[in-house]
PASEBA-1860 file (N, C-alpha, C; in nm, 3 decimals):
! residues 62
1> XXXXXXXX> -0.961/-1.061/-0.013/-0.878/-0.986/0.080/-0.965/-0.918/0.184 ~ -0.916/-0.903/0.274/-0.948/-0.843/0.375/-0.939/-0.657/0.436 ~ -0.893/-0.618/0.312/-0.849/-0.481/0.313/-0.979/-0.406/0.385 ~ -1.096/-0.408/0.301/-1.174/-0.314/0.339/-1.205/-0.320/0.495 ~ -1.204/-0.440/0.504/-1.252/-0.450/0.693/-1.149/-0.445/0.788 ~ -1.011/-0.437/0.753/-0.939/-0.434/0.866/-0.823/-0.291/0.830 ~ -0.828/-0.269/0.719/-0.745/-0.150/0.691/-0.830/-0.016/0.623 ~ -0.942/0.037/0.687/-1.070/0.081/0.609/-0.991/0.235/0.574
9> XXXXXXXX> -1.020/0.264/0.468/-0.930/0.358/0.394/-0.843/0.357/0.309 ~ -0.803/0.213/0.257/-0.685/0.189/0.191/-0.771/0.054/0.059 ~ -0.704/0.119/-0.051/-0.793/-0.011/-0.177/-0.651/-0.070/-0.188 ~ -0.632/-0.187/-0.151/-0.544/-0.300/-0.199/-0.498/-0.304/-0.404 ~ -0.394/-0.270/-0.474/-0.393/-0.277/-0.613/-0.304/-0.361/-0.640 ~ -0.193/-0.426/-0.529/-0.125/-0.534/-0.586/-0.057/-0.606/-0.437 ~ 0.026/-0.709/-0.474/0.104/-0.726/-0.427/0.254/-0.788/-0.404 ~ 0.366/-0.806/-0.299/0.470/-0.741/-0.339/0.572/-0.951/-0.336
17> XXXXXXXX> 0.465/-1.059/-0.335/0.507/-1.177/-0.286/0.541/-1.213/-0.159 ~ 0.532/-1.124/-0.083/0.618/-1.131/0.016/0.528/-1.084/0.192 ~ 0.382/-1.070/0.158/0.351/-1.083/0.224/0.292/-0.940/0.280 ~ 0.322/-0.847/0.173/0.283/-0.705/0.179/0.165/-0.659/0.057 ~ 0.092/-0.563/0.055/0.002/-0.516/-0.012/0.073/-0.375/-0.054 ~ 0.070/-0.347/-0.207/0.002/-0.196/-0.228/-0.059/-0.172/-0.215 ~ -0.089/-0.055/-0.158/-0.244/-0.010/-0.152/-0.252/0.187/-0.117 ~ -0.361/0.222/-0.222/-0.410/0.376/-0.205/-0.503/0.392/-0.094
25> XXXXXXXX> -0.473/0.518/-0.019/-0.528/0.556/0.069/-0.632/0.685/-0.014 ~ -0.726/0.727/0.093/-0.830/0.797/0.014/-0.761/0.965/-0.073 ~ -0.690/0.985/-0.040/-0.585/1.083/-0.113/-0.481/1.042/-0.234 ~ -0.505/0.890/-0.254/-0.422/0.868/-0.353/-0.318/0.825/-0.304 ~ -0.270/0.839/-0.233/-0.057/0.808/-0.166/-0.105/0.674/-0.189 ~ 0.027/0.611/-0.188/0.056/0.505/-0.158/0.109/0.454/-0.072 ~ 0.102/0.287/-0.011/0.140/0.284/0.103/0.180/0.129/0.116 ~ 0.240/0.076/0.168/0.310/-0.088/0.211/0.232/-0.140/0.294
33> XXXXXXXX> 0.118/-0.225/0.300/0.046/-0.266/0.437/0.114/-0.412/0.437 ~ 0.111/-0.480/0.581/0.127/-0.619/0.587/0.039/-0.682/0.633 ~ 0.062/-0.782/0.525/-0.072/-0.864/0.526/-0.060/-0.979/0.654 ~ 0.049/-1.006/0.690/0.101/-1.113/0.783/0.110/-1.001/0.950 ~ 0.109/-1.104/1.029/0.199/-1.022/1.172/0.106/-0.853/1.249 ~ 0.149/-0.780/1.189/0.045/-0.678/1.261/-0.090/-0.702/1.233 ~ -0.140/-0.776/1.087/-0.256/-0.808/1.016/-0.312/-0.642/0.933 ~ -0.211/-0.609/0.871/-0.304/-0.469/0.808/-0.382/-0.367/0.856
41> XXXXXXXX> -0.331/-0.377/1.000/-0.374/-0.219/1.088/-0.328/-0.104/1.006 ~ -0.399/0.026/1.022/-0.403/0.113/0.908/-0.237/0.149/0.974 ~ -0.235/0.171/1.120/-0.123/0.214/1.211/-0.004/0.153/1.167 ~ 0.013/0.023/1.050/0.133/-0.060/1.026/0.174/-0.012/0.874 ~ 0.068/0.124/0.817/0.094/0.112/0.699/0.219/0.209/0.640 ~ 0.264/0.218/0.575/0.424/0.222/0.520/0.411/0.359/0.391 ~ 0.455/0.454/0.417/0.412/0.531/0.303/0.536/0.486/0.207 ~ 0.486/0.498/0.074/0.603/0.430/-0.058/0.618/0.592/-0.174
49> XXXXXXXX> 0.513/0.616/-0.185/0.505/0.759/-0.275/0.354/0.839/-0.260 ~ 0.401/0.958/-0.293/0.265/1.074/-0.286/0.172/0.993/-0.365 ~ 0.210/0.958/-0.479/0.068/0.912/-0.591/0.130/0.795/-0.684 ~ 0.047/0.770/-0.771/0.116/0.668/-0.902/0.193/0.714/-0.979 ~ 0.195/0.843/-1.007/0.311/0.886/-1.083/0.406/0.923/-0.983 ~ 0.426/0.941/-0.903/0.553/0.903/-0.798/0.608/0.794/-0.799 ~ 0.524/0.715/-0.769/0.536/0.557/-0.796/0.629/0.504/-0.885 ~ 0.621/0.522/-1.013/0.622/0.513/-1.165/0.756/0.593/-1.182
57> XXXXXX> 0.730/0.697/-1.171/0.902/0.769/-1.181/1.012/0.721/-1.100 ~ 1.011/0.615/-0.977/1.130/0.584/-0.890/1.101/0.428/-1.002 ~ 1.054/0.393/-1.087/1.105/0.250/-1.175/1.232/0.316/-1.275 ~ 1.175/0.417/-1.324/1.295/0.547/-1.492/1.431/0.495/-1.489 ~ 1.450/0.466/-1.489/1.636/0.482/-1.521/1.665/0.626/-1.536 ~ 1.752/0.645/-1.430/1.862/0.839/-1.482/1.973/0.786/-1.564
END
């Protein structure tokens, strides 16, 4: 992947099939980058939750 050199600040941890990346920024948040079309400018990235346990609690069932 190309994360470190074109989105510098953000570690790539999964992704979504579809052409998007998870990925932590140096604070931990999380964020939606695309891997297609803008090409993973930090400017395209998508906030999803504060941290992993943010993350993790919008899967819970209420």
């Amino acid at each position: 992947m190309e994360v470190d050199a074109r989105a510098p600040g953000f570690i790539a941890f999964a992704g979504d099939g579809g052409g998007e990346v998870f990925a932590f920024d140096n604070a931990g948040a999380i964020f939606l980058l695309p891997m297609i079309g803008m090409g993973m400018e930090p400017e395209a990235a998508m906030p999803v939750a504060a941290d992993f346990l943010e993350l993790c609690r919008g899967f819970q069932r209420e």
